[in-house]
C-alpha positions in Angstrom: -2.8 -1.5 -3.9 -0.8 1.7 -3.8 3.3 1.5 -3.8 4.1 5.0 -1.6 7.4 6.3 -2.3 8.7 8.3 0.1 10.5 11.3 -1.6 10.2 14.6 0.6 13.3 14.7 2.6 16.2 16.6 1.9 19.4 14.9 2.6 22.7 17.1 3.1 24.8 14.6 2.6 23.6 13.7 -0.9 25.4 17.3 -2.1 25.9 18.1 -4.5 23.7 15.7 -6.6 20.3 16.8 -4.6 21.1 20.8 -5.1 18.1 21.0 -8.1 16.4 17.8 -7.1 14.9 15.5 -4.4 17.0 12.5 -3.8 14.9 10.2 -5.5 15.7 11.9 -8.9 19.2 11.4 -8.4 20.4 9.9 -11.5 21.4 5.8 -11.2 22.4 4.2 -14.7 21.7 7.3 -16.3 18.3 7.6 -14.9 16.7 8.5 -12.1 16.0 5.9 -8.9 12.5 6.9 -9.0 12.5 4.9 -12.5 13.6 1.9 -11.0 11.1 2.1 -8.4 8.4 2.8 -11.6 10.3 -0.1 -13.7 9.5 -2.7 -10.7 6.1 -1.7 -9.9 5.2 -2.5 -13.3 7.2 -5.4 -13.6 4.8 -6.5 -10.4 1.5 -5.1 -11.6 1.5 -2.4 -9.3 -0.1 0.3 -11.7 -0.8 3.0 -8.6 2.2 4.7 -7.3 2.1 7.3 -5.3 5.2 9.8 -4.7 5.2 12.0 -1.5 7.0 15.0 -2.0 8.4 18.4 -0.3 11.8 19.3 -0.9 12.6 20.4 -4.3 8.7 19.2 -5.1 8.4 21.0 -8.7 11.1 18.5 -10.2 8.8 15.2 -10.3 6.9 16.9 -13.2 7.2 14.4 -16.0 7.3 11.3 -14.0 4.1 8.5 -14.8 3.0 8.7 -11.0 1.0 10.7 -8.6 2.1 13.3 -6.9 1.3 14.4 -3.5 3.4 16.8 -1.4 3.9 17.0 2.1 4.3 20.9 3.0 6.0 19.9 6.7 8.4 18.2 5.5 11.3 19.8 7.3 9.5 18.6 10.4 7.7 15.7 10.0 10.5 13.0 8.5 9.7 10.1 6.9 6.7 9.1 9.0 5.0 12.0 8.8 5.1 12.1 4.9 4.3 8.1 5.0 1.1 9.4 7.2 0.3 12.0 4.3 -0.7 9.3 2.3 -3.2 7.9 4.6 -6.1 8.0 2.2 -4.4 5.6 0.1 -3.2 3.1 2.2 -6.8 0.8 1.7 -6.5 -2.6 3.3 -2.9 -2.9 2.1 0.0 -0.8 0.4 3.9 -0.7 0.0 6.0 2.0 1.6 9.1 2.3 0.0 12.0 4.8 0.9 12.9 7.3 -2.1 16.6 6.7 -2.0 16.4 3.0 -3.0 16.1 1.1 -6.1 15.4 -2.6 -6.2 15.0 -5.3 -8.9 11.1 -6.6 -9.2 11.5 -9.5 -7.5 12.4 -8.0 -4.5 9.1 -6.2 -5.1 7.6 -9.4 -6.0 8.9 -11.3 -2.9 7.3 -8.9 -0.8 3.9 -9.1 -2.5 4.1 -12.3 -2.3 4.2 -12.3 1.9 0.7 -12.2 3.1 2.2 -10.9 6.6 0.1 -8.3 7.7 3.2 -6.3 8.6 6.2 -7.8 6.2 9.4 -5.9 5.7 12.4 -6.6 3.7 15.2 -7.7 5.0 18.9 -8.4 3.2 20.8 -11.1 4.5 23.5 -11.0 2.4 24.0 -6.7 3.5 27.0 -7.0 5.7 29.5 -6.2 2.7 28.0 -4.1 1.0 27.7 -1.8 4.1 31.5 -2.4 4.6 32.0 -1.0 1.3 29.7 2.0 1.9 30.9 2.7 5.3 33.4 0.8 6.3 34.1 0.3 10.2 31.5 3.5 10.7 28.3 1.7 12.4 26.5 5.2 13.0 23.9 4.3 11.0 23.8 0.8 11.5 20.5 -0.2 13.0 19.3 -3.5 15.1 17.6 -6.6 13.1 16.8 -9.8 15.5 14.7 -12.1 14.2 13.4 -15.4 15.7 13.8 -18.9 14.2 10.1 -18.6 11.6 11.0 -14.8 10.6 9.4 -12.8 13.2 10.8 -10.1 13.6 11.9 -9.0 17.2 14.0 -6.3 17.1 15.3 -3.7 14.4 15.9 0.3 14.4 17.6 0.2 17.8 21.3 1.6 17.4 24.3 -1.2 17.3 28.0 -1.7 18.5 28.5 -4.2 16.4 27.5 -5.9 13.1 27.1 -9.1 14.8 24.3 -7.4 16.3 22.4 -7.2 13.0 20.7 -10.9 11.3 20.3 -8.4 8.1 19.4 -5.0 7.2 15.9 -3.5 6.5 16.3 -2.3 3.2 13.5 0.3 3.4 10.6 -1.4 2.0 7.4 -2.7 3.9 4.2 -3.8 3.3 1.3 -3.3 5.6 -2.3 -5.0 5.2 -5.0 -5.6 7.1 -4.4 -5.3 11.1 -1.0 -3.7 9.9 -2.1 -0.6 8.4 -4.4 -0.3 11.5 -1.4 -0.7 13.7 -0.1 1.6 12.0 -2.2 4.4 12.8 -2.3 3.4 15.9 1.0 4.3 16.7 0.9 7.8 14.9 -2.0 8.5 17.0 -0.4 8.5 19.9 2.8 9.6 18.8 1.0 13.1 18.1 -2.2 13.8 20.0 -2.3 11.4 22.9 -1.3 13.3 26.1 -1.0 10.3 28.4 1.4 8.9 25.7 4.8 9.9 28.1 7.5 8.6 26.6 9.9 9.7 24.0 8.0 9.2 20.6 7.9 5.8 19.4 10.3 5.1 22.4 13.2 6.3 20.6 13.3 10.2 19.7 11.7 13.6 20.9 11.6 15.3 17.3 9.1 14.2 14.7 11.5 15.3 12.0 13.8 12.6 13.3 11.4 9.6 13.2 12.1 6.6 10.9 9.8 3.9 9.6 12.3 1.9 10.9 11.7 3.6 15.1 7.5 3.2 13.7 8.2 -1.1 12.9 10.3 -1.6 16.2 7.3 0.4 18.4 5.0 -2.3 16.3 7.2 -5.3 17.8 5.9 -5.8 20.5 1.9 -5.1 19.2 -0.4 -8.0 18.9 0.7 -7.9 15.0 3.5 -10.2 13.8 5.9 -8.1 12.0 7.9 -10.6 9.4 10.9 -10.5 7.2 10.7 -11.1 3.7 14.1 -12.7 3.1 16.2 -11.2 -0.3 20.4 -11.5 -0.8 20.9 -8.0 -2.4 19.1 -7.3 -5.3 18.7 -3.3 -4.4 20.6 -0.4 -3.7 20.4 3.2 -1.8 22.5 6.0 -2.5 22.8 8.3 0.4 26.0 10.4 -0.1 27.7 10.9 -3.5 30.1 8.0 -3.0 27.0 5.6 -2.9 26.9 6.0 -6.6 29.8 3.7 -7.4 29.5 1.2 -4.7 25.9 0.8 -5.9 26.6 0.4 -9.4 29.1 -2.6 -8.7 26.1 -4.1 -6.6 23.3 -3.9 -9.1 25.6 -5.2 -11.9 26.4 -8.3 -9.9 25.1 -11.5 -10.8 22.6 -13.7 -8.8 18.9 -13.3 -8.1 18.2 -11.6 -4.9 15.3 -14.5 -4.1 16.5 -17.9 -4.0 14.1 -20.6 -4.1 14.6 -21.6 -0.1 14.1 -17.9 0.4 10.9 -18.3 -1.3 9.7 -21.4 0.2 11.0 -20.0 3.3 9.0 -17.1 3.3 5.6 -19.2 1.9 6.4 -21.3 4.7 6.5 -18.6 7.2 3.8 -16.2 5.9 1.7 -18.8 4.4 1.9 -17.6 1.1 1.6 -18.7 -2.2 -2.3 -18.5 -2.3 -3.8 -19.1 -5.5 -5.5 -15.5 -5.1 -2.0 -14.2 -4.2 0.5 -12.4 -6.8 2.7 -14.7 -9.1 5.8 -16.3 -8.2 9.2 -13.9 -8.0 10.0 -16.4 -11.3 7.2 -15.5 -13.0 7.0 -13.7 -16.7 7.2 -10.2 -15.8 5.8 -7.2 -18.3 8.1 -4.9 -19.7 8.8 -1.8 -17.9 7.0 1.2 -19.0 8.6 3.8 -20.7 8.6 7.4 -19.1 5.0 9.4 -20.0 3.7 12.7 -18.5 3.0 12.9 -15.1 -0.2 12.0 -13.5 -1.7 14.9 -12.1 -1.4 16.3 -8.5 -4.3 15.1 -6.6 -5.2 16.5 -3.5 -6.8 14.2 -0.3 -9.6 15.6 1.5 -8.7 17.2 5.0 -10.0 14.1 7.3 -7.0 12.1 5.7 -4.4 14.2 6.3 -1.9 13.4 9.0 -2.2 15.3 12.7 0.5 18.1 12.2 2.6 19.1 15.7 
C-alpha cells in the first residue's frame, strides 16, 4: 500500500519559510515535516511513499521516497496532484496532506479501519484551532457525524464551532469501492459535460478543490465514508506562526488513540482482523534514518489525471 503525500502546492502564507522550498520541507523540530510523515510510515510498515510534487520540486532531492511531480500544479490543487498518483493507488492507499505531521499511531489507527473510505478525524481540535486562529472560522470546515461514525457532512463552510464534531486532519485512506468512488467523482468533475453543477458542488476552479470538497461529494455515494477517531497527536503548519503553536502540541503528553477510541473504531469499521495491521499499541520499528532519494519514476500516460 502506497502512503501519497501531497506536496505540490505553494502556500503564500507560509512566507517566508516556503521561499526555497515546498511546504512540506518546512523545518519542524529541526527537521523537515516530510520526516515525520517518513518516521510514521515506517513506524507502520508502510515502506512505499510516494511524494507529489510541483512547486519548488528540485528541493525533495535527498529524501528516502519517490518522487513524482505534478507540472499543473498552479491549477489543479490538491485533488488534481492526489489524481496524479492514480497508478499507485491499487486496491488501497493513504493520502496524506504535505503540511502535516502526525505521530504513528495516528497512522496506525487509520490502517487499522478497514472502512473503504476512512478519514481522520480530531476530536479533541477545538483548542488547538483557537490557539492558531482564534475567533477567525474562515477556514473552519463542517464535520457531522452520525451516532456509529459515519460521516455525514464535512468541507462545507461554518458559522460556528459548534458546527464542527471534529476536524479532518488531512489524512484518509481509500480501499476497495473507495478508491473507485474516487475516480468516479474526478471523472465527472473534468470530462463529463452533463455534470452541471459547480465542481464537486462546491467550487468553479480546479485549483481551488480540496480532498475535503472530493469526501463531502462522496457522502452521499453508496460508500460509507467513516471517521477514524484520534485526540491530537498531529500537527499542520500553515503560516509561520503555526510553528510555535505546533511545537507546544506535539510535546504535549497523552496518546492521540485511546483504547475506547480503538475499540470504538473496531467496533464501527469491524476492524481488528487477524489479516489486518497491528494494534496502535503495538512494538513499532525504529524510524529510518534519512538516505538518498528514491529515483523519480515516471507513470505511463493512461494513468495520468484528465488535465482542464
Amino acid at each position: 500500500m502506497y502512503l501519497v503525500v501531497l506536496a505540490a502546492g505553494d502556500n503564500p502564507r507560509l512566507r517566508p519559510l516556503n521561499e526555497d522550498r515546498p511546504a512540506a520541507l518546512v523545518p519542524f523540530q529541526g527537521r523537515p515535516l516530510l520526516e515525520k510523515t517518513l518516521s510514521a510510515a515506517t513506524s507502520c510498515g508502510l515502506t512505499d511513499v510516494l511524494v507529489v510534487g510541483g512547486y519548488r520540486y528540485e528541493a525533495f532531492s535527498g529524501h528516502e521516497a519517490h518522487l513524482l511531480k505534478n507540472p499543473d500544479f498552479a491549477t489543479s490543487g490538491p485533488v488534481g496532484t492526489l489524481m496524479i498518483a492514480d497508478g499507485v493507488f491499487g486496491d488501497a492507499f493513504v493520502a496524506s496532506d504535505g503540511d502535516i505531521a502526525y505521530k504513528p499511531e495516528v497512522l496506525q489507527a487509520l490502517l487499522a479501519s478497514s472502512a473503504e473510505i476512512a478519514v481522520v478525524v480530531d476530536l479533541d481540535w477545538q483548542r488547538y484551532w483557537e490557539r492558531r486562529f482564534g475567533e477567525d472560522l474562515s477556514d473552519a470546515r463542517s464535520l457531522r457525524m452520525a451516532p456509529d461514525g459515519t460521516i455525514r457532512s464535512i468541507g462545507q463552510t461554518i458559522n460556528r464551532l459548534e458546527d464542527a464534531q471534529g476536524q479532518y486532519i488531512g489524512l484518509v485512506m481509500f480501499r476497495g469501492r473507495g478508491v473507485k468512488a474516487l475516480r468516479r467523482a474526478w471523472q465527472r468533475a473534468t470530462g463529463d459535460a452533463a455534470y452541471r453543477r459547480p465542481i464537486l458542488g462546491h467550487v468553479n476552479a480546479m485549483a481551488k478543490l480540496k480532498i475535503g470538497d472530493v469526501l463531502d461529494e462522496l457522502v452521499s455515494g453508496d460508500v460509507p465514508i467513516k471517521a477514524v477517531p484520534v485526540h491530537g497527536g498531529w500537527v499542520e503548519i500553515d503560516t509561520p506562526s503555526d510553528v510555535a503553536a505546533a511545537e507546544e502540541r506535539w510535546n504535549s503528553a497523552g496518546s492521540p488513540v485511546s483504547t475506547a477510541d480503538a475499540a470504538g473504531a473496531a467496533a464501527v469499521t469491524g476492524a481488528g482482523s487477524a489479516a489486518g495491521p497491528a494494534p496502535a499499541n503495538a512494538p513499532q520499528a525504529p524510524a529510518a534514518s534519512p538516505s538518498p532519494a528514491r529515483p523519480e519514476f515516471e507513470l505511463p500516460q493512461i494513468f495520468r489525471a484528465p488535465r482542464r
